[in-house]
C-alpha positions in Angstrom: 0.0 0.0 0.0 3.1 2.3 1.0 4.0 3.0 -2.8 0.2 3.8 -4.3 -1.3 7.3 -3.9 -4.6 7.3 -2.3 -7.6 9.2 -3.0 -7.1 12.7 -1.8 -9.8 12.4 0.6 -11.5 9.4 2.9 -15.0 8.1 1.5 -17.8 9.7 3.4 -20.4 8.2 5.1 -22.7 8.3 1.7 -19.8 6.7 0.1 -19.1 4.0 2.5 -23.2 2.9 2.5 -23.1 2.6 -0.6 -20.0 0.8 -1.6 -21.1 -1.5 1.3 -24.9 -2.0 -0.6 -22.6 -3.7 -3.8 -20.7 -5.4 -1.7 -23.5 -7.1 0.0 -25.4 -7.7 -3.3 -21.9 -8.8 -4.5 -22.1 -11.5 -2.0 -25.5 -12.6 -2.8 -24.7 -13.0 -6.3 -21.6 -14.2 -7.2 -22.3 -17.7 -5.6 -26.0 -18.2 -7.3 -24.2 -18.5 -10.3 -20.6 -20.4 -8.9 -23.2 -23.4 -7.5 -24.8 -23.7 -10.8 -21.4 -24.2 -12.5 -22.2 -21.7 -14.5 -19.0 -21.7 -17.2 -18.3 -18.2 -17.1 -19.4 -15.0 -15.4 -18.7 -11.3 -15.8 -18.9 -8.0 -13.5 -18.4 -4.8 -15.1 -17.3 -1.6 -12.8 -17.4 1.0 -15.2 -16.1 3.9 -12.8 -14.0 1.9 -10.7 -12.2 4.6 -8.9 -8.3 3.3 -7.7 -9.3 0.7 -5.5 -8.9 2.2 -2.1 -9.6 6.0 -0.5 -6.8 8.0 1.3 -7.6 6.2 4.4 -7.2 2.7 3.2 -10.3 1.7 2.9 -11.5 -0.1 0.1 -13.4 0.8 -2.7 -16.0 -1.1 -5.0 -12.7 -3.5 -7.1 -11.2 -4.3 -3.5 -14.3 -5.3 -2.3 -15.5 -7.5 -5.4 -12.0 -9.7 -5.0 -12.8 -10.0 -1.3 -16.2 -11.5 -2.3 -14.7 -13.5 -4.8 -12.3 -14.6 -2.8 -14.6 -16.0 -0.1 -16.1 -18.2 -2.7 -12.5 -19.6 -3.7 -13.2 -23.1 -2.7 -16.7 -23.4 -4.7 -15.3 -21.7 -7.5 -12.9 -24.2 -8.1 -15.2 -27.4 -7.3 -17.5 -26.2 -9.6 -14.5 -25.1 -12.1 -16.0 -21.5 -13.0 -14.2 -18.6 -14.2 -14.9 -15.2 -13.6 -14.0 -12.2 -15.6 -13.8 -8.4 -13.8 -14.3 -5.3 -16.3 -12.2 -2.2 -14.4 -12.7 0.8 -16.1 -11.2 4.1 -14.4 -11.0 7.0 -17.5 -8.6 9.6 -17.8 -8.3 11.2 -21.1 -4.3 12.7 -20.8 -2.2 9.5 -20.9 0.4 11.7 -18.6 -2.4 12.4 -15.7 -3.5 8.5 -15.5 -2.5 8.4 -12.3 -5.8 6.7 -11.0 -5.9 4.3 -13.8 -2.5 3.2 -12.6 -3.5 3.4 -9.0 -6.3 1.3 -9.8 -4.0 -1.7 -11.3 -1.6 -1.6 -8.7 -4.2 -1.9 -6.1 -5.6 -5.0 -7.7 -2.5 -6.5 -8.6 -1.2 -5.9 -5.2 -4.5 -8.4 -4.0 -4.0 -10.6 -6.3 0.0 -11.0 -5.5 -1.3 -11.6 -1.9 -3.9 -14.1 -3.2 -2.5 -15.7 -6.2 -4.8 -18.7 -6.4 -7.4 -16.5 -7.5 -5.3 -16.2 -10.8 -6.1 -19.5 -11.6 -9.5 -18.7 -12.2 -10.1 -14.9 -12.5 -9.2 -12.6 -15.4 -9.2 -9.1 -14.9 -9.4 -6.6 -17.6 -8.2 -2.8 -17.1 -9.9 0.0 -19.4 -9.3 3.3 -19.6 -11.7 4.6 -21.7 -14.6 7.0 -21.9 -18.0 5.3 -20.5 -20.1 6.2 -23.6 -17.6 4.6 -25.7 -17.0 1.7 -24.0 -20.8 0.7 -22.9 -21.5 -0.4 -26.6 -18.1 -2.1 -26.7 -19.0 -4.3 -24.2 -22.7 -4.7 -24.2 -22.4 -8.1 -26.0 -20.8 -9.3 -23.7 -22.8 -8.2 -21.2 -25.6 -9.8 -22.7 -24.2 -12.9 -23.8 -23.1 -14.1 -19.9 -24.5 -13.6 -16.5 -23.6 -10.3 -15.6 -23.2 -7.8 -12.7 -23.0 -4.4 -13.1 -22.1 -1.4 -11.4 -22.3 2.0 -12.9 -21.4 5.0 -10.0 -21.0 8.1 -12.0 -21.2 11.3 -11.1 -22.0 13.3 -14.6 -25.3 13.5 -16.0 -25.1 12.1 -19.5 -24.5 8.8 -18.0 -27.7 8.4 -16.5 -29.6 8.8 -20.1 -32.3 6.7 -20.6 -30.7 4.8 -23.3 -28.4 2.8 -20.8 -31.2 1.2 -19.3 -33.3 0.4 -22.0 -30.0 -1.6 -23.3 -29.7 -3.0 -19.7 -33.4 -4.0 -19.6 -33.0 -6.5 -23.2 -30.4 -8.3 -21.0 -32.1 -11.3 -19.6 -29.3 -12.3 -17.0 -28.1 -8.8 -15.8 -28.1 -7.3 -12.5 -27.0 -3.9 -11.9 -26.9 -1.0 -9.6 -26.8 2.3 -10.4 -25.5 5.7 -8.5 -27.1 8.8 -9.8 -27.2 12.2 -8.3 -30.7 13.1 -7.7 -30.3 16.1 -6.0 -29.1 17.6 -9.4 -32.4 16.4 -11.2 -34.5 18.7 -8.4 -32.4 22.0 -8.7 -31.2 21.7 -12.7 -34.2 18.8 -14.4 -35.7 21.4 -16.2 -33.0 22.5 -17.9 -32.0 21.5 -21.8 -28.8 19.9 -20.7 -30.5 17.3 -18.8 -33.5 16.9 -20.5 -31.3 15.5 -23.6 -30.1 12.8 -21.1 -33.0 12.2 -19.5 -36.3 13.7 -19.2 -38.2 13.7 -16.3 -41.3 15.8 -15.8 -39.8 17.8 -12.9 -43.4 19.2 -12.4 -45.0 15.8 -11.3 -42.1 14.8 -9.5 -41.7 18.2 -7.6 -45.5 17.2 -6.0 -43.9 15.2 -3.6 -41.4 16.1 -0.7 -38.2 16.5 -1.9 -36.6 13.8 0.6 -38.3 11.7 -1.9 -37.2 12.8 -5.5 -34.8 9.6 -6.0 -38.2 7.4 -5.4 -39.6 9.6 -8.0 -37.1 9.6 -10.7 -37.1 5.8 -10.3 -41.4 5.8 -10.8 -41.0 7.6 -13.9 -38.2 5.2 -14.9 -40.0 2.8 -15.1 -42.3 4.5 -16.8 -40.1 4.6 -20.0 -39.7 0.9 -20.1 -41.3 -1.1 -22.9 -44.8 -2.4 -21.5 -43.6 -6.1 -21.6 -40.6 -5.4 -20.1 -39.6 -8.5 -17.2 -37.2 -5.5 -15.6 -37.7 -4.4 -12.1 -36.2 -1.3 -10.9 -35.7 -0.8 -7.6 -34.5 2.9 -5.2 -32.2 3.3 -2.1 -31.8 6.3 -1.4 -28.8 7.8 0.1 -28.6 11.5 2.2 -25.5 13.7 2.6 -26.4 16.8 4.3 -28.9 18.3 2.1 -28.1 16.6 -0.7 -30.1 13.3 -1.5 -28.7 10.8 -4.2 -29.5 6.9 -4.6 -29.1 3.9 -5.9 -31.1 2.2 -8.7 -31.1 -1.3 -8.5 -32.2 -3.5 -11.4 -32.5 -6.4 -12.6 -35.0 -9.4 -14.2 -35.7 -12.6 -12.0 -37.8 -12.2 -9.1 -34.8 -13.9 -6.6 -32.6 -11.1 -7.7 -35.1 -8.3 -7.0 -35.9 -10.3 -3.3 -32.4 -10.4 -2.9 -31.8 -6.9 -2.9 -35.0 -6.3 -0.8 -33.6 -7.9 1.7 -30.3 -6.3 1.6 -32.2 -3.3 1.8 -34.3 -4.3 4.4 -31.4 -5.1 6.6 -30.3 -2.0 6.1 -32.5 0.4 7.4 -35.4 -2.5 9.2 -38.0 0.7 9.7 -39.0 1.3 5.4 -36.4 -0.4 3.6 -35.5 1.9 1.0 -33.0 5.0 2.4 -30.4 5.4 4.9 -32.3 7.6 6.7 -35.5 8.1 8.5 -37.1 9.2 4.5 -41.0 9.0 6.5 -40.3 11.3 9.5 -41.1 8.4 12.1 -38.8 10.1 14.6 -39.5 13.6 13.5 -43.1 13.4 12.3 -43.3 17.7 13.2 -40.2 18.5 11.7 -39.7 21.4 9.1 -38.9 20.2 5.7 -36.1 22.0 4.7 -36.9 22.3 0.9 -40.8 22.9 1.2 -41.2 24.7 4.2 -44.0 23.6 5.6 -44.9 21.5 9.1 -45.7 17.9 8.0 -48.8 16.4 10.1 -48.6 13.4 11.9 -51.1 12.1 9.7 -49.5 12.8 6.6 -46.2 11.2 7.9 -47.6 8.3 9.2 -49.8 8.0 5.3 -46.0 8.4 3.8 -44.7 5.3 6.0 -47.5 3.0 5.3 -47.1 3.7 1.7 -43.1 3.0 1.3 -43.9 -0.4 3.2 -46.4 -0.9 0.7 -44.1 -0.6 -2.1 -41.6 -3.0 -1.2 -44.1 -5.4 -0.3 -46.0 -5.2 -3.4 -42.5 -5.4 -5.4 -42.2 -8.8 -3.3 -45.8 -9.8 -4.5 -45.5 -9.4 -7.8 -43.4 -12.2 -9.0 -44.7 -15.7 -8.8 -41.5 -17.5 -6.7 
């Protein structure tokens, strides 16, 4: 670790929730697939980051090889190989100093744990997101697949990424996007080309609850067969309040991630904080300005547990 330069500054508390969110879902599904003696699977972190914060602590690649790691003795019984997808962009070949960062981090874990070499391939990329996406959609679609896509800029989150992701029968993935941004800037031309949300239905609600909203419209724009299920977490940093979408196609994925969820926050499942007020039913909302009943908290409660329960109770196990 001595000779690789961190990240400038340790992950926040935001960051660390959800890193450990694909961890756990990491866990859940990297040994579905290893007991079926599936041949081959793949998992794609398309902003990968360098493997570790300034701290030490490790980020989403670190914490994939530790999952795949625990599986080692399956994963050779059942004689499966496993292919990782690293991509960390810099444009200026002379500034790829998180690129490099990244491949010494993970070559530094697998020095330390070289049987996983025997079965795991790793592939570094350095290459813009919207370029390589296409690249490597075939294979995304041709093998089971887990994918993680935690940008930060707005074009990534363009409709077009999930409608791709959606034809993919055997794909799980979980996507970061900043909703905050959508509330203050949705209306504006830039992010309507990306994606367009109708800021004025979604601006009915509270605005604790605009990554819930985003994700109802979502689904909205997927085809009206569609097997897909997309699912919200979403995540607070001061006022800011971001999320992940979760997706994927077979019910025991979806339940999978419930419960992760659920385990996570055991009062409504779906944010890392108290998103219905239970504590602070006559709190101020900051954004609105206006004193919530106790009524209208306890209404906003019942309803998220209905959601999640409903997702549950539609597929037929």
């Amino acid at each position: 670790m001595a000779s690789i330069n961190l990240h400038s500054k340790p992950f926040d508390e935001e960051t660390i929730t959800k890193l450990e969110i694909f961890e756990d879902y990491a866990q859940a599904w990297i040994p579905t697939f290893v007991m079926q003696g599936t041949p081959l699977i793949c998992i794609f972190d398309f902003f990968a980051g360098t493997g570790y914060d300034k701290s030490g602590v490790p980020g989403s690649p670190i914490r994939l090889l530790n999952k795949i790691n625990e599986q080692i003795g399956h994963i050779f019984t059942k004689n499966v190989k496993i292919r990782i997808y690293l991509n960390e962009f810099e444009p200026q070949k002379k500034e790829q100093k998180k690129f490099e960062q990244l491949k010494l981090s993970c070559e530094e874990y697998l020095n330390k744990n070289p049987r996983l070499r025997h079965f795991l391939l790793i592939e570094y990329l350095n290459e813009d997101f919207e370029t390589l996406f296409p690249k490597l959609l075939p294979t995304i679609k041709k093998y089971p697949a887990l994918v993680y896509l935690d940008q930060n800029g707005i074009k990534f989150t363009s409709e077009k990424y999930f409608l791709e992701l959606e034809k993919s029968f055997q794909t799980d993935f979980l996507y970061f996007i900043s909703s905050s941004y959508f509330w203050r800037f949705g209306n504006q031309s830039e992010f309507k080309m990306h994606l367009d949300i109708d800021m004025e239905e979604a601006k009915k609600d509270y605005y604790k609850f605009i990554h819930v909203n985003i994700i109802a419209q979502l689904r909205k724009k997927l085809p009206g067969n569609t097997k897909l299920r997309l699912y919200p977490f979403s995540l607070r940093r001061g006022p800011n309040i971001h999320g992940i979408i979760f997706g994927a196609s077979h019910p025991r994925a979806v339940d999978k991630f419930l419960t992760i969820a659920w385990e996570r926050n055991k009062t409504n499942g779906q944010a890392n904080f108290d998103i219905d007020d239970e504590a602070t039913i006559n709190q101020i909302d900051m954004f609105a300005g206006v004193r919530r009943r106790r009524l209208e908290a306890f209404s906003d409660t019942v309803k998220a547990k209905i959601l999640s329960l409903e997702i549950r109770n539609n597929f037929e196990l």
